[in-house]
DRENZA-124791 format. One record per residue (C-alpha): residue in three letters; x, y, z. Coordinates in steps of 0.05 Angstrom, whole numbers, padded with zeros to 5 digits, always signed. Example, Ala and Ser with C-alpha at 12.3 -4.5 7.8 and 13.67 -1.06 7.14 Angstrom:
REM DRENZA-124791
ala+00246-00090+00156/ser+00273-00021+00143/
END
This chain:
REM DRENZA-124791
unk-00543+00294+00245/unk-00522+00332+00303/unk-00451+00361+00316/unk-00441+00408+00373/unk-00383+00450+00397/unk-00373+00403+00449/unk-00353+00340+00393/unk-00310+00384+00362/unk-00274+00392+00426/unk-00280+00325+00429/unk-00241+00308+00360/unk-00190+00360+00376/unk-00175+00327+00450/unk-00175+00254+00407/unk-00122+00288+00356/unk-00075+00309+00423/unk-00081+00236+00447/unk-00067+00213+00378/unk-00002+00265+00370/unk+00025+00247+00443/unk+00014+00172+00436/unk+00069+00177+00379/unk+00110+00224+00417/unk+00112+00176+00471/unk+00121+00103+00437/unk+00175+00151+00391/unk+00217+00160+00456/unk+00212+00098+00482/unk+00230+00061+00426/unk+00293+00102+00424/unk+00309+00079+00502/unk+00288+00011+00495/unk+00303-00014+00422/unk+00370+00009+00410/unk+00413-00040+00358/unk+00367-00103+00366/unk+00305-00078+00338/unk+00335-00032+00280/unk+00376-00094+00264/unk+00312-00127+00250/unk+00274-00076+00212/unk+00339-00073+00166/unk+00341-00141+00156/unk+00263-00141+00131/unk+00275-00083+00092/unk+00350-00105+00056/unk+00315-00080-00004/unk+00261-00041-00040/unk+00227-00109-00047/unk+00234-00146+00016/unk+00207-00074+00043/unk+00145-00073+00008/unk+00138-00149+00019/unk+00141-00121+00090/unk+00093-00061+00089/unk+00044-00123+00064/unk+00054-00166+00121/unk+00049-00120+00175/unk-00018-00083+00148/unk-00045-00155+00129/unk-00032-00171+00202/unk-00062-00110+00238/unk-00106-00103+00193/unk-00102-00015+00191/unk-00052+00014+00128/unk-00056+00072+00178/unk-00029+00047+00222/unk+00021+00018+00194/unk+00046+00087+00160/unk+00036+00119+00235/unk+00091+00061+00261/unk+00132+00071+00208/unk+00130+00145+00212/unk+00156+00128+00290/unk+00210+00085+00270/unk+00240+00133+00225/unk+00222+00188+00281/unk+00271+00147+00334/unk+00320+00131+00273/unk+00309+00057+00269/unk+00295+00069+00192/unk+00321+00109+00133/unk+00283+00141+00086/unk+00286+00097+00025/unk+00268+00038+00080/unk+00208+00067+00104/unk+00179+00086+00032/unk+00188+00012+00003/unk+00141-00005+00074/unk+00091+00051+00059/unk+00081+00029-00011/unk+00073-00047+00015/unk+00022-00025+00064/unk-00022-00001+00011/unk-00029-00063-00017/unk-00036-00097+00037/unk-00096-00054+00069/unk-00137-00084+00005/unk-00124-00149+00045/unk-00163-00126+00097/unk-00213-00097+00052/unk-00231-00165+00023/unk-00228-00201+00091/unk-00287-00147+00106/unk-00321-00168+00045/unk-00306-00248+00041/unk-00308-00258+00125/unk-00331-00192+00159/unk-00274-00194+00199/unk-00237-00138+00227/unk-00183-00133+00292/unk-00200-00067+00331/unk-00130-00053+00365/unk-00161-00003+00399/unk-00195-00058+00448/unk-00131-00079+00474/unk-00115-00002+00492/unk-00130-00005+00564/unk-00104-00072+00587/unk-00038-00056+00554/unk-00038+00005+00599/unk-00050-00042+00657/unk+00005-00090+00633/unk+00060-00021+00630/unk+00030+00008+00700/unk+00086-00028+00740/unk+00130-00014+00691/unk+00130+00057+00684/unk+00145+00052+00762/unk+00197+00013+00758/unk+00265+00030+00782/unk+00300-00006+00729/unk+00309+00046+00665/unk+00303-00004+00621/unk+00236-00037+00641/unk+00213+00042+00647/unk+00228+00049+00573/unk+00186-00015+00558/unk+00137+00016+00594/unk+00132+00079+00562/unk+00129+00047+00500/unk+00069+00005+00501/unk+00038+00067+00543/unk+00062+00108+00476/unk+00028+00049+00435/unk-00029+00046+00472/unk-00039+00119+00472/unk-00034+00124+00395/unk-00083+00066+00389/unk-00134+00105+00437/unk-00127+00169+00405/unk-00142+00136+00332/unk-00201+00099+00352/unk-00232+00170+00388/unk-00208+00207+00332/unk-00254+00158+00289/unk-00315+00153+00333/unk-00315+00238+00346/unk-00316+00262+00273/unk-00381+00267+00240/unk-00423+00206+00231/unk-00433+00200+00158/unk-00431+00129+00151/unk-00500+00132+00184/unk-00526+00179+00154/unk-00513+00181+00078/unk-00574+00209+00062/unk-00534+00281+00078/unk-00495+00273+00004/unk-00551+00241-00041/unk-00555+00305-00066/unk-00489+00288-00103/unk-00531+00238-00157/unk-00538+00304-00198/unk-00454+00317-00206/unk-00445+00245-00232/unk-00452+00257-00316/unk-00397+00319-00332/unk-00347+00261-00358/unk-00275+00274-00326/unk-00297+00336-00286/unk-00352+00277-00245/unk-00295+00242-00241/unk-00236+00293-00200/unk-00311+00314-00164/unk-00327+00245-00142/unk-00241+00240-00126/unk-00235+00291-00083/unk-00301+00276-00049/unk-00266+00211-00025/unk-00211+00247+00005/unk-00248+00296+00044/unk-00288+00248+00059/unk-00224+00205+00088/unk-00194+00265+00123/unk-00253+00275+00161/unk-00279+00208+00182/unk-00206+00180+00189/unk-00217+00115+00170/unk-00218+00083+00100/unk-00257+00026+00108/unk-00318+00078+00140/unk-00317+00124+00064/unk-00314+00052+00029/unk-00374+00030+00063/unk-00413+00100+00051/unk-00381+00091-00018/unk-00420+00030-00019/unk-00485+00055+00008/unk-00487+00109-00042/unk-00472+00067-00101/unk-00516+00004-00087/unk-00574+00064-00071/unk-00567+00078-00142/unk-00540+00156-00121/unk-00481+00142-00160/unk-00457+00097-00217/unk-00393+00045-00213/unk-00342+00091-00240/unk-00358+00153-00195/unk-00351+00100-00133/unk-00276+00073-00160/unk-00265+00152-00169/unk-00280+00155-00096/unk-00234+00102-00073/unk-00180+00135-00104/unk-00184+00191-00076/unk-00190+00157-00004/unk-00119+00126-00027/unk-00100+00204-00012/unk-00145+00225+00041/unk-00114+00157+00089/unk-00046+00193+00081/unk-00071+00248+00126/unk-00048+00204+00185/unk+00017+00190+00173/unk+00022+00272+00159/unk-00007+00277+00227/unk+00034+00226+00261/unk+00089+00271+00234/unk+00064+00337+00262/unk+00110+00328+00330/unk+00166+00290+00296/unk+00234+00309+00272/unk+00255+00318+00189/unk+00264+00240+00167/unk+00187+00220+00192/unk+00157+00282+00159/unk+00197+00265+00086/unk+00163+00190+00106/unk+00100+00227+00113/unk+00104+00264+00046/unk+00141+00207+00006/unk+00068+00169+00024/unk+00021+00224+00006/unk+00068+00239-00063/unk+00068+00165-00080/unk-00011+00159-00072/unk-00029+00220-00112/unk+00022+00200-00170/unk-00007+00129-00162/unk-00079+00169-00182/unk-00046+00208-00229/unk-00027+00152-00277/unk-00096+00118-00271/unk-00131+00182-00290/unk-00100+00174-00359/unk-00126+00098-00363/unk-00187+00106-00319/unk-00242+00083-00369/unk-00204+00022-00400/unk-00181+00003-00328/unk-00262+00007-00300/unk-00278-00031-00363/unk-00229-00092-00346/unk-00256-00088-00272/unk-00329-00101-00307/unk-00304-00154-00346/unk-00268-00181-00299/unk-00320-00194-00251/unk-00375-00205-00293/unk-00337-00262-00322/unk-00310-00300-00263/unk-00356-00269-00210/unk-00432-00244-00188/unk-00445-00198-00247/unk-00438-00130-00278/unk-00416-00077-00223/unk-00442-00025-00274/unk-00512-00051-00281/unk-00526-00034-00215/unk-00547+00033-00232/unk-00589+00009-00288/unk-00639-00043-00257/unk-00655+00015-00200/unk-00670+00060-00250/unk-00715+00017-00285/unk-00751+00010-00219/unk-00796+00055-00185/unk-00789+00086-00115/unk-00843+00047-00080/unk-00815-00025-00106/unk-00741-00003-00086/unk-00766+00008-00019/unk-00809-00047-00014/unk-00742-00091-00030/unk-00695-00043+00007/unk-00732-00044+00074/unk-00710-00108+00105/unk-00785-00132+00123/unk-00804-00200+00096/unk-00831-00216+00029/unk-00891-00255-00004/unk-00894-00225-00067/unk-00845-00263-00120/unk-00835-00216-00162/unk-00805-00175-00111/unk-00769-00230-00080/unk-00736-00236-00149/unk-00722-00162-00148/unk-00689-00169-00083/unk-00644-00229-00100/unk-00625-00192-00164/unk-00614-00128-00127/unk-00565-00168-00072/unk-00536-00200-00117/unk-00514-00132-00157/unk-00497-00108-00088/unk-00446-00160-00081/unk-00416-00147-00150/unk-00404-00070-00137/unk-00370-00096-00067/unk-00334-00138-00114/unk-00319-00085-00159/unk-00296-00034-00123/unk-00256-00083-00073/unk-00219-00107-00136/unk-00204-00046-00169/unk-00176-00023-00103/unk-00130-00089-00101/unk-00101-00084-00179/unk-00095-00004-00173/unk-00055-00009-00111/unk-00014-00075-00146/unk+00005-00043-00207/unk+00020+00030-00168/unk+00072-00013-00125/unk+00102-00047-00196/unk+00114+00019-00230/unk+00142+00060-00171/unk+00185+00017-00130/unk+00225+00024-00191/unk+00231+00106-00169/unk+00244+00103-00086/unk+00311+00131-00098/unk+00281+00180-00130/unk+00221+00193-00077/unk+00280+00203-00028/unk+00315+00254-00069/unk+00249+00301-00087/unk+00232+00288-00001/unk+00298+00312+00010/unk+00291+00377-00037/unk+00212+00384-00012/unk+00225+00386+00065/unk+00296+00414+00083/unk+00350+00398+00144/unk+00353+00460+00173/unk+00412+00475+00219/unk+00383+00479+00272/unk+00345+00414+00260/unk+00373+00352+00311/unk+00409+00308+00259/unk+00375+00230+00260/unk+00416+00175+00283/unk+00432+00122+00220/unk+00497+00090+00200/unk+00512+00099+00132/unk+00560+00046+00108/unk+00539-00010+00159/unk+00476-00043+00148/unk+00444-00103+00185/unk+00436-00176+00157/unk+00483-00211+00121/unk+00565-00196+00129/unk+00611-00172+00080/unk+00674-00201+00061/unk+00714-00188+00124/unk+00761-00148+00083/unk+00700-00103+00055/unk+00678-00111+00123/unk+00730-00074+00160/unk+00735-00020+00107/unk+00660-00013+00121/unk+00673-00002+00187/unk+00727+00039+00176/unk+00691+00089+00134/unk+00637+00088+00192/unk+00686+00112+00248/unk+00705+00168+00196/unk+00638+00189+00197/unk+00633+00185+00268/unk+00691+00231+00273/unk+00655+00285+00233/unk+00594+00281+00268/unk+00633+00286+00344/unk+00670+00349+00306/unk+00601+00381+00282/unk+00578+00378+00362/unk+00642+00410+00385/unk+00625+00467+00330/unk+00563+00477+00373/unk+00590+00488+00443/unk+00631+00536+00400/unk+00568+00569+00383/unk+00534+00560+00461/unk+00594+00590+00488/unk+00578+00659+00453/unk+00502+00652+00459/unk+00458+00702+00506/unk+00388+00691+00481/unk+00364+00647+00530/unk+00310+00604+00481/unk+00363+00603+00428/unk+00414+00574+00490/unk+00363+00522+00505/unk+00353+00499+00437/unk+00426+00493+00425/unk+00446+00463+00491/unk+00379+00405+00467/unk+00418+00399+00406/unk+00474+00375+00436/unk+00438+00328+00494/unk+00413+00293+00423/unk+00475+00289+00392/unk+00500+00265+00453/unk+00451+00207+00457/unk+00470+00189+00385/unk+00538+00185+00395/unk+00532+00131+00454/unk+00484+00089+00397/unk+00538+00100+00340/unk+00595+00063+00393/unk+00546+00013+00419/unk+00523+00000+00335/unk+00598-00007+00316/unk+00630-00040+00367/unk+00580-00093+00358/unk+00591-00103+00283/unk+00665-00099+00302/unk+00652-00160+00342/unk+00611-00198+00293/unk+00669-00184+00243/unk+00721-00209+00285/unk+00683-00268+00304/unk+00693-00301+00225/unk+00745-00318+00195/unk+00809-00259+00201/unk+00882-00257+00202/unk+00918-00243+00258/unk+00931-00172+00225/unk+00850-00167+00217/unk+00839-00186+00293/unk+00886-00134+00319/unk+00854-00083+00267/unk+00781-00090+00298/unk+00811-00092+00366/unk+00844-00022+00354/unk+00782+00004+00315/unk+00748-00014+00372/unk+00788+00025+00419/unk+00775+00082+00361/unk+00711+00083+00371/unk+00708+00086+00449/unk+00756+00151+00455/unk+00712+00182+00396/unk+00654+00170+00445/unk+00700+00207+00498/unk+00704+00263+00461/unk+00632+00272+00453/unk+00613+00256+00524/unk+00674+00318+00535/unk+00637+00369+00491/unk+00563+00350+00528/unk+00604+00353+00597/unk+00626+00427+00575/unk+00554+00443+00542/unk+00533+00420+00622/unk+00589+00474+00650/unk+00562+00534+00605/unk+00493+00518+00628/unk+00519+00518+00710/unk+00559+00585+00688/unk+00490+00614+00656/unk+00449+00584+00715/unk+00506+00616+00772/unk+00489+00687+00738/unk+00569+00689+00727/unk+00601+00731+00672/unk+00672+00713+00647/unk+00713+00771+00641/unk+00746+00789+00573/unk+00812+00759+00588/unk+00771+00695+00607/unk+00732+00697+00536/unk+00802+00705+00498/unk+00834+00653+00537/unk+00775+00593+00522/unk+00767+00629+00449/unk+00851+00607+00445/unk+00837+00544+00489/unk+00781+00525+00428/unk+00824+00541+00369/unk+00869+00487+00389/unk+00828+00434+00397/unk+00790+00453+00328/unk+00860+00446+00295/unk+00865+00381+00334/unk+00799+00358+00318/unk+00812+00370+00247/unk+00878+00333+00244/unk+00841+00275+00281/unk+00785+00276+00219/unk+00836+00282+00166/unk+00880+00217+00195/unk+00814+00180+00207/unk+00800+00188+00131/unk+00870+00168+00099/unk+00899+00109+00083/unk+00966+00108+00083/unk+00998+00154+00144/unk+01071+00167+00147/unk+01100+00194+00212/unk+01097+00265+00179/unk+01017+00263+00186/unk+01018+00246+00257/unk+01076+00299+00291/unk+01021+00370+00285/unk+00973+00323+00330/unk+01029+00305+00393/unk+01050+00394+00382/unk+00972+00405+00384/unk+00968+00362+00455/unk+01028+00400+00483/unk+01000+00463+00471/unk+00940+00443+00499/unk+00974+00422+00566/unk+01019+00480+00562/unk+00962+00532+00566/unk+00919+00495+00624/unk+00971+00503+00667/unk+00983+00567+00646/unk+00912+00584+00661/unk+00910+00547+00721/unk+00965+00590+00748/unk+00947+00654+00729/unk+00864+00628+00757/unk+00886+00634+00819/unk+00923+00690+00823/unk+00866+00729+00786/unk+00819+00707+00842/unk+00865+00727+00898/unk+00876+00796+00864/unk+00793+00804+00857/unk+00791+00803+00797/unk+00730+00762+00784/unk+00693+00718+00844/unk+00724+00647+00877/unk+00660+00620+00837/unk+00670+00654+00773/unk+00744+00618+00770/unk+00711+00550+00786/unk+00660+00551+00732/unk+00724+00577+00692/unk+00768+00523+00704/unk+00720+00467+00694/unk+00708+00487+00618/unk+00787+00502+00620/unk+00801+00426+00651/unk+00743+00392+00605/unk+00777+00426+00540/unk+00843+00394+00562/unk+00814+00321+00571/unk+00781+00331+00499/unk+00851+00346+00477/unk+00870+00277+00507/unk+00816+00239+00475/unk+00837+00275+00410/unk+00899+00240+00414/unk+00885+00175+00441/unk+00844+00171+00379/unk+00897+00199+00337/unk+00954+00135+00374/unk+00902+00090+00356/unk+00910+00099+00284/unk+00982+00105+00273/unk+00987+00044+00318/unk+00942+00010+00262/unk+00976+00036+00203/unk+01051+00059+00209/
END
C-alpha cells in the first residue's frame, strides 16, 4: 500500500473543502432560512423524543449518521437550533445509521450524496449570479451543501486504503486473548481506524474481513464497532472547527454521549455479546462466535481452497464453503445487531440526561466575551400556541430580552469608541455587524408570533396589547440599527485618519452616559409589570437632556471649526456620532411611550 506526500496533500486539500463547504451552507442558511425553516426544525424537535425520532429519520433517509451530525452541527452554527435540540437529533442519528447498516447487509444498498455534488452546483450556478439576494442565498447554500458533500466523499477516497488491504493489521490476531485489555485494544483500534478512513461503514467492512478471516474472534469485532461509535464523532468535531460556541458544545455533546454510551457497555460487555450469540443463533444463521472455531480446525491450504472464489468439485469442500458463508453471514448478523441494540438502549438511558449534556457542554466549552452571541429566542418556541394570555406574557418576556441584548451592543460601541488596536477594532466592530443581523431576526421572529397570537381568539384589550408590543419591538430594532449606524461612523472616523480632540472625547463620553441611564430605564420598564407615572418621568428628563446637549454641541461644532480648532472634516465625522446618539435617545423613548401607553 502506497501513500505518498502528494495524497496527504490530497486529504488535507479534501479537509479544506470539507471545512468551507460548512462555512458556506452555514451562511446561507442564515440569509435564506430565516423564521420558516427554524420554525420547522422546532416543531420536529418540541421534545427530547420527537428529536431523536428525528435524528432517526433523517440518517435513515440519507443514509450517513455523519452527515447528519455535520447538518446539525450547521443548524446550530446559523442558530436555527438550541443545544438541547440538536443533542436529542445526534443521539437519534445514531440509531438510525444502524438502519443503513442493515440495508447494506439485507439489500446492499447505499445513496452516495456525493454523486449529486456537481449537478447541484450546476442547478446554484445562476443563482449565485443572480441579482435578487435572496435567490443568491439559495444559491450559496446548495453550493455550501454541495461543497460539504464533495469534501466528505474526497476526504474518504484520499485517506489510506485499508479496506483493501487488510492484510496490513493481521498481525493484530496475536493481541486478541489479554481479557479486558484485548478488549479497550481492539476499541480503540476501531476509532483510529474511523478517524482515519472517515467512514464507518469502510472500518465495519474491514471489521468484517478480519473477523470472518479468522484474525479475530466475535467479541474483539463488537469491541471494534464500539469504538467506531467514537471515531464517526470526529466529523461533527471537524464540522465544528470554523463554527461559533453552540455547534462546537453540539460537537462535544456527540462525542461525550458516544463514549459514555461505551462506558456503560464495558461493564456488561460479556453478558451483552452472549445475548447477541443467543440471539442470533436462535432466530438466525448460527453462532457468530463459532466462526473462529471451524477456521481453526481447518488448515491453511483448505481455507484457501474455499476462500479463493474459483469453482469447486470437491464436496467436502463445497460443504466447507457453505458452512463457512453461512458463518460469514452470522458474524454480519452479529455485529450488525449488536450495533442496533447498543445504540437502542444508549438512546433509552441518556435521553433521560440531555439537560444535563447541555449543562456539562456549557461548563466544557465557555462563551467568551468576545465570542458573537447565537441568535435563539428563549421563551417563544415554534409549534403549537399557548393560551393567548400565556401567549402574550411569552412574548412579553421575549421583548425584555430583546431589550437586554440591544443594551449589551450599545456597551460595545462604548468599548469601539475607546479602541486603537486595529485587529481588536475589527473584531469588535464584526461583533456588532452580528449582533446587528440578530436583532433584525429577533423583530422579524416576534412580530410574526405577535401576529399569529392576535389572529385567535383576544379581547379587544389583547388586540391593542400585540399591536403596541409590536410597535415595541420595531423601535427596539431602531435602536440597534442606531448603535451599528454609529459602529459605521467610528469606522469612517478611523478610516479618515481623524483624531477627536479631548473636549470632543468628554463631550460623546457625557453624550453616552445619558443614553446608558436611558437605556437602563428602558430595560427596567420593559421588565415590570405594573408602572405608575413615577417610573416613566427620569425617561422624558433623560430625552431632554439628550436634546439639550446636541444642540449645545452643534453650536459650539461650528464655532470650534471656524476658530481651527480641529478640521471642517473632523467636526463632520463628530457630529454624525453626536446626531446618531440623539436619534438612539428617540428610539429610547418611543420604546419607553409604548409601554406606559400599554400599562398606565
Amino acid at each position: 500500500m502506497d501513500y505518498s506526500f502528494f495524497d496527504f496533500l490530497t486529504l488535507v486539500g479534501s479537509l479544506g473543502m470539507f471545512l468551507y463547504g460548512m462555512k458556506v451552507m452555514s451562511e446561507g442558511l442564515q440569509k435564506v432560512a430565516g423564521e420558516r425553516l427554524r420554525g420547522i426544525l422546532s416543531a420536529m424537535t418540541t421534545n427530547r423524543f420527537t428529536g431523536v425520532l428525528t435524528g432517526i429519520l433523517i440518517t435513515a433517509l440519507i443514509q450517513s449518521s455523519s452527515a447528519t451530525t455535520v447538518m446539525v452541527v450547521s443548524f446550530v452554527n446559523a442558530g436555527l437550533l438550541s443545544l438541547a435540540q440538536s443533542i436529542s437529533v445526534i443521539m437519534g442519528a445514531n440509531v438510525g445509521t444502524t438502519v443503513t447498516a442493515w440495508i447494506i447487509s439485507l439489500f446492499g444498498f447505499k445513496v452516495d450524496i456525493s454523486v449529486f455534488a456537481l449537478p447541484l452546483i450546476g442547478i446554484c450556478l445562476p443563482l449565485i449570479f443572480s441579482k435578487k439576494s435572496k435567490r443568491k442565498s439559495w444559491g450559496e447554500f446548495l453550493m455550501g451543501f454541495a461543497f460539504l458533500f464533495m469534501g466528505l466523499a474526497y476526504l474518504k477516497d484520499s485517506v489510506p486504503d485499508l479496506q483493501s488491504n487488510p492484510e496490513v493489521l493481521a498481525f493484530l490476531q496475536g493481541y486478541t486473548q489479554m481479557g479486558y485489555g484485548s478488549i479497550l485494544l481492539f476499541l480503540a483500534l476501531g476509532s483510529i481506524l474511523t478517524v482515519i478512513v472517515q467512514s464507518s461503514s469502510a472500518t465495519v467492512a474491514i471489521t468484517l474481513i478480519m473477523c470472518t478471516k479468522g484474525w479475530i474472534p466475535f467479541e474483539m469485532a463488537a469491541a471494534m464497532v464500539l469504538g467506531e461509535n467514537i471515531g464517526t464523532t470526529i466529523t461533527a468535531n471537524l464540522a465544528a472547527l470554523s463554527a461559533n460556541v453552540s455547534a462546537k458544545r453540539a460537537a462535544i455533546a456527540h462525542l461525550m454521549f458516544n463514549i459514555f454510551g461505551v462506558c456503560w457497555i464495558l461493564a456488561v460487555f460479556y453478558p451483552f455479546t452472549n445475548m447477541i450469540s443467543w440471539i442470533v443463533t436462535n432466530y438466525g444463521p448460527g453462532d457468530p462466535k463459532a466462526m473462529m472455531e471451524f477456521l481453526n480446525t481447518l488448515s491453511p491450504e483448505t481455507i484457501s481452497a474455499i476462500t479463493s472464489g474459483q469453482t469447486l468439485t470437491d464436496p467436502y469442500l463445497i460443504d466447507l464453503q457453505k458452512q463457512l458463508m453461512s458463518l460469514q453471514v452470522s458474524v454480519s448478523y452479529g455485529l450488525s445487531l449488536f450495533h442496533t441494540l447498543f445504540n437502542i438502549a444508549n438512546v433509552l438511558i441518556m435521553v433521560w440526561f440531555v439537560n444535563g449534556y447541555v449543562f456539562v457542554c456549557s461548563k466544557l466549552i465557555k462563551s467568551k466575551e468576545s465570542e458573537e452571541e447565537e441568535f435563539q429566542l428563549k421563551y417563544i418556541s415554534s409549534g403549537m400556541l399557548s393560551t393567548s394570555e400565556l401567549s402574550l406574557m411569552q412574548a412579553h418576556k421575549e421583548i425584555a430580552v430583546y431589550g437586554e441584548r440591544t443594551n449589551r451592543m450599545f456597551g460595545m460601541i462604548r468599548d469601539l469608541m475607546k479602541e486603537t488596536n486595529d485587529d481588536d477594532f475589527m473584531q469588535n466592530y464584526n461583533r456588532i455587524e452580528k449582533y446587528e443581523s440578530i436583532s433584525d431576526r429577533m423583530e422579524v421572529e416576534i412580530a410574526n408570533y405577535l401576529t399569529y397570537v392576535s389572529e385567535g381568539r383576544l379581547s379587544s384589550e389583547g388586540k391593542e396589547e400585540t399591536r403596541i408590543m409590536l410597535r415595541t419591538v420595531t423601535e427596539i430594532e431602531s435602536i440597534a440599527d442606531s448603535c451599528y449606524n454609529l459602529a459605521r461612523s467610528v469606522k469612517r472616523r478611523n478610516e479618515g485618519k481623524s483624531v477627536f480632540t479631548d473636549e470632543q472625547n468628554e463631550n460623546i463620553e457625557k453624550m453616552i452616559q445619558l443614553l446608558t441611564k436611558a437605556m437602563d430605564r428602558m430595560n427596567v420598564i420593559l421588565k415590570k409589570q405594573d408602572l405608575v407615572l413615577d417610573d416613566v418621568n427620569p425617561s422624558y428628563n433623560l430625552e431632554n437632556q439628550i436634546n439639550n446637549l446636541r444642540n449645545q454641541l452643534k453650536t459650539k461644532n461650528i464655532e470650534d471649526v471656524d476658530n481651527k480648532k480641529y478640521d471642517y472634516q473632523d467636526g463632520v465625522y463628530y457630529m454624525d456620532i453626536i446626531v446618531e446618539f440623539e436619534k438612539m435617545g428617540d428610539y429610547i423613548l418611543n420604546v419607553v411611550q409604548a409601554i406606559v401607553e400599554k400599562k398606565i
